[in-house]
C-alpha positions as CSV (number, residue, x, y, z in Angstrom):
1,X,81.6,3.6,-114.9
2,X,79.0,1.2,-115.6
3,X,79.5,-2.0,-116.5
4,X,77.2,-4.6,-118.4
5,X,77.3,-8.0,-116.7
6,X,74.9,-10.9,-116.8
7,X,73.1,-10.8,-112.6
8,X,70.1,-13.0,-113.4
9,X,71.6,-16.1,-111.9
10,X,73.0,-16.3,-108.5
11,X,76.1,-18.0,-109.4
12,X,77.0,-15.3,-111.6
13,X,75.9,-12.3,-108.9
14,X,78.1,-13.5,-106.5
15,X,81.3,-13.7,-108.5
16,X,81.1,-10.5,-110.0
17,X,80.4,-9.1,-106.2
18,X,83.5,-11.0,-105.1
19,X,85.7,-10.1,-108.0
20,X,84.4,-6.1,-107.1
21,X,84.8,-6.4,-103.6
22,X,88.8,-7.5,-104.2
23,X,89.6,-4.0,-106.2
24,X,90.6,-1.4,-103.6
25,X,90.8,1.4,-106.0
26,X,86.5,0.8,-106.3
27,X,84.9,2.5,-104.2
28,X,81.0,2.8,-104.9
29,X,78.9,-0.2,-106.3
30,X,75.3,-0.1,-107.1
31,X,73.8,-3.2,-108.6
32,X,70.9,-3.2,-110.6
33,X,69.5,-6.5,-111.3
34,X,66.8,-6.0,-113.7
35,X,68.8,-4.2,-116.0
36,X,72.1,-6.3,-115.9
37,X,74.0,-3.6,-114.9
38,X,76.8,-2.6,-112.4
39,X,77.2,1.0,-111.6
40,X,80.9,1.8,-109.8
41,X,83.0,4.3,-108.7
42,X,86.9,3.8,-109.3
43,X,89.0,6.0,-106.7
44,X,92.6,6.0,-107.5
45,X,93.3,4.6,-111.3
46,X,91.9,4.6,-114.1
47,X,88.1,3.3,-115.1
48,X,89.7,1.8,-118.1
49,X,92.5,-0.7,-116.2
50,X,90.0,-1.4,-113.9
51,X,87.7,-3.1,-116.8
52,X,90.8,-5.0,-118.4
53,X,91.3,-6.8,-115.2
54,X,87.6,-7.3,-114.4
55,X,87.5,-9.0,-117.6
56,X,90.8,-11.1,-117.6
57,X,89.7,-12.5,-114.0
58,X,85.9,-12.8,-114.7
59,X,85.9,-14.5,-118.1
């Protein structure tokens, strides 16, 4: 699934690594910088619960 998040500024790159790194069921991630986007690979549930949380906890 990718996912189109704003990694330009620092601040921003490391929440959306720590918010990703507290989701067990992901289990690839491949972050492109240049083209604001984060490539992962959900494991055990679906892509689509994954997102809703990713965007109720990142804003």
């Amino acid at each position: 699934m990718v996912l189109n998040v704003d990694l330009q500024s620092s601040k921003c790159y490391k929440k959306v690594r720590k918010l990703l790194c507290k989701f067990p069921e992901i289990g690839d991630r491949e972050y492109d910088e240049k083209a604001n986007k984060v490539t992962i690979k959900v494991v055990s549930c679906s892509p689509e619960k994954i997102r809703d949380k990713l965007c109720c906890k990142g804003g």
